[in-house]
C-alpha positions as CSV (number, residue, x, y, z in Angstrom):
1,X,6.8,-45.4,-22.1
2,X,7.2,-42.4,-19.5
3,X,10.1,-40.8,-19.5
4,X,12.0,-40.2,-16.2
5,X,14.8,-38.4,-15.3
6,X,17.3,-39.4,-12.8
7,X,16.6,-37.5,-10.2
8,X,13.2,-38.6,-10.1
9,X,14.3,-42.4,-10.8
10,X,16.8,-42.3,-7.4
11,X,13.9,-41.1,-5.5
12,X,11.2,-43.7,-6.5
13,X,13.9,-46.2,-5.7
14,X,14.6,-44.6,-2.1
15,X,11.4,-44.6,-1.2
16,X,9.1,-47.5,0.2
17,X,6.0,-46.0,-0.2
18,X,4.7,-45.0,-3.6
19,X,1.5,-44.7,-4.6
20,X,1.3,-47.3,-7.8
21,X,-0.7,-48.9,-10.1
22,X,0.5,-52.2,-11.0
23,X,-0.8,-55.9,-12.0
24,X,0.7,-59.4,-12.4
25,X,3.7,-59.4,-15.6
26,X,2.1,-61.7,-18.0
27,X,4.4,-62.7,-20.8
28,X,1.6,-62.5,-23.4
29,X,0.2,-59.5,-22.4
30,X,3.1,-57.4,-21.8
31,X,5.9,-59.5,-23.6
32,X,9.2,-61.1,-23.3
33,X,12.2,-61.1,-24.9
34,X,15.7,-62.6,-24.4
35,X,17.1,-59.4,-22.5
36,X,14.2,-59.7,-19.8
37,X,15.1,-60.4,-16.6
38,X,14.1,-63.8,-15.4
39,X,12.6,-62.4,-12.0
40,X,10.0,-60.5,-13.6
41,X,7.5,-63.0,-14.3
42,X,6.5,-63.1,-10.7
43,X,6.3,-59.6,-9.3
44,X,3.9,-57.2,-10.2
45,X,4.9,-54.6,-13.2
46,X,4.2,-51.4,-12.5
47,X,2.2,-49.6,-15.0
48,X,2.0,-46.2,-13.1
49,X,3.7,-44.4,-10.5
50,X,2.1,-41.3,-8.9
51,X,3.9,-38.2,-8.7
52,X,0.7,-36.9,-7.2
53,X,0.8,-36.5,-3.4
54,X,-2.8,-37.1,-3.0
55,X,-5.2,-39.8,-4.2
56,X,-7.9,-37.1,-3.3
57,X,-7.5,-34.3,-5.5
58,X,-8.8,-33.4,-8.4
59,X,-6.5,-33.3,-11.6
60,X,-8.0,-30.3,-12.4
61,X,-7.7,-27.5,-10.4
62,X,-10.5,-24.8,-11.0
63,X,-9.7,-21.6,-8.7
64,X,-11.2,-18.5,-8.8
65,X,-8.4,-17.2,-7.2
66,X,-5.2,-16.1,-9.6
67,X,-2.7,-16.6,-6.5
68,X,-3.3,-20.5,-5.3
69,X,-1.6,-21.7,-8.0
70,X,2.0,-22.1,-6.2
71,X,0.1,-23.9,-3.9
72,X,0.3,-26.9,-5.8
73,X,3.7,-25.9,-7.4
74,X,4.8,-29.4,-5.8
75,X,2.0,-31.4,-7.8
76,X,2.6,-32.4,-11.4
77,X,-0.6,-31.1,-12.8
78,X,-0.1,-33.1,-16.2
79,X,-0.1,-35.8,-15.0
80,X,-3.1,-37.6,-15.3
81,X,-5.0,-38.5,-12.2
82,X,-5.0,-41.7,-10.6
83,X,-8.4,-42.6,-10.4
84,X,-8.6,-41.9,-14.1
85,X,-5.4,-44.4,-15.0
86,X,-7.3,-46.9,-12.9
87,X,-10.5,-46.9,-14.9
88,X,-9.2,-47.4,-18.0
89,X,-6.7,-49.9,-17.0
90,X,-9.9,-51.6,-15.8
91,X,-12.0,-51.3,-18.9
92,X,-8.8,-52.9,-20.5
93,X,-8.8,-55.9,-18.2
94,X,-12.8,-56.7,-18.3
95,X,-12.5,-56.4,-22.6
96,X,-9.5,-58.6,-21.9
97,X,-11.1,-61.5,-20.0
98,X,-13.8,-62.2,-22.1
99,X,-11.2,-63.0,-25.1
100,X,-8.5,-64.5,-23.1
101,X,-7.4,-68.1,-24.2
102,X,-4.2,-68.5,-22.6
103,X,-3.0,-68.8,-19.1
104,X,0.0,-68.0,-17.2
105,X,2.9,-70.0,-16.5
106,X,2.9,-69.3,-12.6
107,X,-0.3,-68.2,-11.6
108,X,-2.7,-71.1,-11.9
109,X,-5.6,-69.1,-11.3
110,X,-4.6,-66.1,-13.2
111,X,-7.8,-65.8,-15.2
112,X,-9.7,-65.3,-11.5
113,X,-7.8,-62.7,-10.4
114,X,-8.1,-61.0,-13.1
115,X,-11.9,-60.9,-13.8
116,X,-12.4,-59.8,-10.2
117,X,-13.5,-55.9,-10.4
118,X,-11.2,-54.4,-8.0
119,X,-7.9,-56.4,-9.6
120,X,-6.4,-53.1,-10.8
121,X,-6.5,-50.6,-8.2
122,X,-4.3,-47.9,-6.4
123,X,-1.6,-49.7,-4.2
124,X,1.1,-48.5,-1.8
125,X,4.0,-50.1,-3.1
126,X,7.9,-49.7,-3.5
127,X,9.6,-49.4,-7.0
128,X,12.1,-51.2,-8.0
129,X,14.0,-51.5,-11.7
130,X,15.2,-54.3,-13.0
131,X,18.4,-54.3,-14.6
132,X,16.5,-55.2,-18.0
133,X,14.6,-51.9,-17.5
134,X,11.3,-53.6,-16.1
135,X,9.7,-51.6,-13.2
136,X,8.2,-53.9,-10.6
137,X,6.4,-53.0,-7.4
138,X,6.4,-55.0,-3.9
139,X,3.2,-53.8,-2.7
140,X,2.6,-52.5,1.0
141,X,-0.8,-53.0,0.8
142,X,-1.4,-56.1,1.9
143,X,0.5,-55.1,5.7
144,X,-2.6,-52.6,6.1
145,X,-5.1,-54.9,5.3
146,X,-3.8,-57.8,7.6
147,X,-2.9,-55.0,10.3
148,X,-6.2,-54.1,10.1
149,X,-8.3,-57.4,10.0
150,X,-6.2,-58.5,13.0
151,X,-7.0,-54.9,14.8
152,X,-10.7,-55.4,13.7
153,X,-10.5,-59.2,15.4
154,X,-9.1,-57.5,19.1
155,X,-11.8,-54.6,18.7
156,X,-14.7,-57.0,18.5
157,X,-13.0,-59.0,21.6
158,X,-12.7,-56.0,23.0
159,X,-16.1,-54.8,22.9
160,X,-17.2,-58.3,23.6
161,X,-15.6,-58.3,27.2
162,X,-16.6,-54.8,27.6
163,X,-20.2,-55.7,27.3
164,X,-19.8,-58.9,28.9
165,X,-19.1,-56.8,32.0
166,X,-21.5,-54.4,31.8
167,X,-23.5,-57.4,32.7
168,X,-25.7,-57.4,36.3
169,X,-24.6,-60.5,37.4
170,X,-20.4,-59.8,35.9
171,X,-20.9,-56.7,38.4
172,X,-22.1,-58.6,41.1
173,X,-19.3,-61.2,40.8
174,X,-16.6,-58.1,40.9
175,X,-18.0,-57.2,44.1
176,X,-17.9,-60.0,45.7
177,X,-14.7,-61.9,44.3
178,X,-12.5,-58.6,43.5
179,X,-12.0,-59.9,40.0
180,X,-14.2,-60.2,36.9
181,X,-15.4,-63.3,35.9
182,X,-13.0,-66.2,34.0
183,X,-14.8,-65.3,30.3
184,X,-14.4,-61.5,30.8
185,X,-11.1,-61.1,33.2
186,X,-8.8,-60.7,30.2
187,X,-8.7,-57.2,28.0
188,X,-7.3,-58.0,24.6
189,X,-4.9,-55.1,23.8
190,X,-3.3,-54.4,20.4
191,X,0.5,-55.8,22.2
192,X,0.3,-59.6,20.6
193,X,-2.6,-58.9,18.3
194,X,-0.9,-60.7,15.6
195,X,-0.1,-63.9,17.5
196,X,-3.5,-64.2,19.4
């Protein structure tokens, strides 16, 4: 188990967005015992938190230059690099599936999610200890990716009307009407994106 100090522990804690690897607490994979707190089998345990301010860089830092090294005074070079803890968390899971016998006692699909290649992967997430010691993360991640699948949605809409009036016979309605035609009079915006 990784060793933190307080400092660092308040500030995990503070912040919302930490860069994390985590995946769904199993009780037979990770274990449970009678001082476990009752909330943890349904959050994601944490299994790494990045001290590493960029998913990006390189863990090694080759320089033929003596004097960039405080440059990355702010980086904890031993840690190991995200990508890395990823991989082999990975190669864990895929020797894992093909031997697994037992299931979960909330996830009915467990065995699913787990098989899928891109199960354990980096996630923005926010830390948060359990008073039985367990780190769990609530992840972020899945805001971006339903910001952006709603975003993508106005985009094409966008374009579509866009297009739509490029149209000779959309122009030709304009100039005579003073308005665009019914299917291409409304530009979707990104204000009510979310309830459209």
């Amino acid at each position: 188990m990784e060793i933190i100090d307080l400092r660092e522990l308040q500030r995990l804690q503070r912040n919302k967005f930490n860069l994390v690897v985590c995946e769904i607490f199993n009780r037979n994979i990770h274990g449970y015992h009678g001082d476990s707190d009752k909330y943890v089998e349904g959050h994601y345990l944490c299994t790494h938190v990045s001290r590493n301010k960029s998913i990006f860089d390189d863990c090694d830092y080759d320089s033929e230059n003596e004097d960039d090294g405080d440059l990355f005074d702010h980086l904890n070079v031993d840690e190991p690099h995200i990508c890395d803890i990823v991989e082999l968390q990975s190669a864990y899971y895929i020797n894992y599936t093909r031997h697994i016998a037992r299931k979960h006692n909330i996830i009915r699909n467990y065995h699913r999610i787990i098989s899928r290649s891109d199960y354990i992967q980096p996630h923005i997430g926010q830390v948060i200890y359990l008073p039985s010691g367990e780190c769990v993360a609530v992840l972020k991640t899945i805001w971006l990716r339903l910001i952006q699948r709603c975003w993508r949605r106005v985009y094409n809409e966008k374009n579509r009307v866009i297009n739509r009036r490029k149209q000779l016979g959309s122009l030709q309605f304009r100039e005579v009407h003073g308005k665009w035609p019914n299917d291409c009079n409304y530009l979707p915006s990104i204000h009510g994106m979310f309830w459209s």
